[in-house]
SERO-4910 file (N, C-alpha, C, O; in steps of 0.05 Angstrom, whole numbers):
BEGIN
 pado doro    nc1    nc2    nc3   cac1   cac2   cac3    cc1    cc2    cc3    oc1    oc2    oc3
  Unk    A   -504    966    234   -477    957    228   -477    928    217   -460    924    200
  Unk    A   -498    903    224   -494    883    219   -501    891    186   -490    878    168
  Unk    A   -520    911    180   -528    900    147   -511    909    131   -513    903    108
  Unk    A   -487    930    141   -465    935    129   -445    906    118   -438    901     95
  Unk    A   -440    890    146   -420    874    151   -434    853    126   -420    847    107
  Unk    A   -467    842    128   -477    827    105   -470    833     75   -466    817     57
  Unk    A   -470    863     74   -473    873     44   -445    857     35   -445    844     14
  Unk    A   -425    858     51   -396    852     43   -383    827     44   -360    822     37
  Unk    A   -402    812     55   -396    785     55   -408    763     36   -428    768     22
  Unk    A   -393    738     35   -403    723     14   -432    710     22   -445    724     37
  Unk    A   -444    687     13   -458    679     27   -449    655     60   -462    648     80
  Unk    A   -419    648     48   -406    627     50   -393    641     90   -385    628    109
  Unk    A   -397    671     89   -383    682    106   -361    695    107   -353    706    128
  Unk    A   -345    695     82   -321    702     80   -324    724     66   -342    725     49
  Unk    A   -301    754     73   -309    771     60   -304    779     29   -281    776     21
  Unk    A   -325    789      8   -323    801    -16   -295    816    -14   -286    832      3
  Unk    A   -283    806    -40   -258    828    -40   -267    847    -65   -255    868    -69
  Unk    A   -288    839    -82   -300    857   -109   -324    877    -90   -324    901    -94
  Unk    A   -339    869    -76   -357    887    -55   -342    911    -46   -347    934    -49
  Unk    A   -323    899    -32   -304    922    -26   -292    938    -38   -300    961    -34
  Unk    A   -274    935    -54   -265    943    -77   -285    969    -93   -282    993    -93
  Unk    A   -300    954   -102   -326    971   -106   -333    994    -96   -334   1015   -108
  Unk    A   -336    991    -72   -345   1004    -59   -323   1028    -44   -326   1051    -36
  Unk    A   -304   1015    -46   -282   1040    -35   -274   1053    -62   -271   1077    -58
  Unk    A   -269   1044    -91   -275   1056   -110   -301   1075   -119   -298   1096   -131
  Unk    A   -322   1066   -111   -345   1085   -118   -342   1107    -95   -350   1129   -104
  Unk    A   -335   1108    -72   -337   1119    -51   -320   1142    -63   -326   1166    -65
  Unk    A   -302   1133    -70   -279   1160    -77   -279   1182    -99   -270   1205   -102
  Unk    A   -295   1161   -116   -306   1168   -152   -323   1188   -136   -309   1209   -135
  Unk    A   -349   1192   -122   -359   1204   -108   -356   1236    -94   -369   1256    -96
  Unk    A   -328   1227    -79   -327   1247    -59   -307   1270    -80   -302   1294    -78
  Unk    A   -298   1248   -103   -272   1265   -117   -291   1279   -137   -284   1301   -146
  Unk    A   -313   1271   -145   -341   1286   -161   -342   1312   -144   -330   1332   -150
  Unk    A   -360   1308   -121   -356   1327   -102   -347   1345   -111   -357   1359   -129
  Unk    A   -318   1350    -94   -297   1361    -94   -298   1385   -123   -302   1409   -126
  Unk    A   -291   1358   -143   -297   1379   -171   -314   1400   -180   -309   1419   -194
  Unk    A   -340   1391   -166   -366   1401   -174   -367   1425   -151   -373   1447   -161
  Unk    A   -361   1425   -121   -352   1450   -116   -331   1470   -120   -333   1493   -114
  Unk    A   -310   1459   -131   -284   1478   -140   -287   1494   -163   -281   1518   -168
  Unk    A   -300   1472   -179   -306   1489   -213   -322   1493   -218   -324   1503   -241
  Unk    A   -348   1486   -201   -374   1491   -217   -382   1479   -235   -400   1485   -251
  Unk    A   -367   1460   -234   -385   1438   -261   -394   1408   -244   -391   1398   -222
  Unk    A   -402   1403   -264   -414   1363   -254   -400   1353   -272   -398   1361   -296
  Unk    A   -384   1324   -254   -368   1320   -276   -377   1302   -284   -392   1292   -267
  Unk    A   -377   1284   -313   -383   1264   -321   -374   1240   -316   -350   1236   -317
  Unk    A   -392   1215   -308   -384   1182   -298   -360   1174   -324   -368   1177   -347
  Unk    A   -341   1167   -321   -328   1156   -343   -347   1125   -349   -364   1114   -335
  Unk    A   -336   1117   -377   -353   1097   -371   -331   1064   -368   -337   1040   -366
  Unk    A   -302   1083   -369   -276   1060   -363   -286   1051   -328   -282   1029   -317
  Unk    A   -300   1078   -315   -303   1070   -285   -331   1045   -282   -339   1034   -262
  Unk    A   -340   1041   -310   -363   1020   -303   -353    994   -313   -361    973   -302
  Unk    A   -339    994   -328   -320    974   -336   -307    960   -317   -311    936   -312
  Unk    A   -286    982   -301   -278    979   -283   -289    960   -257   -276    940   -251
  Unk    A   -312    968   -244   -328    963   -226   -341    925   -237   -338    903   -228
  Unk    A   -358    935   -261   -363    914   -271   -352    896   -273   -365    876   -267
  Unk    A   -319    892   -283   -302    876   -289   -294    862   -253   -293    837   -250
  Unk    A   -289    881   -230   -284    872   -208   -301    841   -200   -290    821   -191
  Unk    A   -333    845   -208   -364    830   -197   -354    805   -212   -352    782   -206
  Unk    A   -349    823   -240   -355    792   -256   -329    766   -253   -331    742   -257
  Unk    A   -305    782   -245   -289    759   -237   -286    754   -212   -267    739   -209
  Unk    A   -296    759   -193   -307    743   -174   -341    721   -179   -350    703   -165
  Unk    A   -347    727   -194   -376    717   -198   -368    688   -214   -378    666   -210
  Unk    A   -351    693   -228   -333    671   -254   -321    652   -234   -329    629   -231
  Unk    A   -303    664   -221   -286    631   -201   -304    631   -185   -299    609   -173
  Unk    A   -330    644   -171   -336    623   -151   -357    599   -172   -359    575   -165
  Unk    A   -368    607   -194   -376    596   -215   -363    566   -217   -375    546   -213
  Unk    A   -335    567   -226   -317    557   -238   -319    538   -205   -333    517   -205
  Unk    A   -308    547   -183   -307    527   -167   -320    515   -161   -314    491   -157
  Unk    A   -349    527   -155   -370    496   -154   -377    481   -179   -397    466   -181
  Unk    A   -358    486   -198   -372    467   -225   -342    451   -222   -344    428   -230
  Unk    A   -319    457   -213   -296    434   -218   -306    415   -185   -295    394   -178
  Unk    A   -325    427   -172   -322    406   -143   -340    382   -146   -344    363   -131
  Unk    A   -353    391   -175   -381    368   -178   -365    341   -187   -377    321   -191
***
């Protein structure tokens, strides 16, 4: 349980809101694949708006904590 609670936190201690995010998004992308792939018999394809998506979550969190240790210098 603790290496769960790490994956989702910053280094700082406070929790990721893009980790999360992520991850309850991929979780669902997942189970809703699933779902598809037993109802219809197909595999469905990753969009690639969902990597965008995900990607875009990281990178603006990655940008302001960026941004804040360069305005504290």
């Amino acid at each position: 349980m603790e290496i769960i609670k790490q994956m989702f936190q910053e280094e700082n201690g406070k929790w990721s809101f893009s980790r999360i995010s992520t991850a309850v998004i991929l979780l669902f992308y997942i189970s809703f694949s699933g779902y598809i792939a037993i109802t219809e018999k197909k595999i469905p394809d990753l969009p690639d708006n969902l990597y965008l998506l995900l990607l875009s979550l990281y990178g603006v969190n990655k940008f302001a904590t960026a941004l804040k240790s360069f305005a504290s210098k």
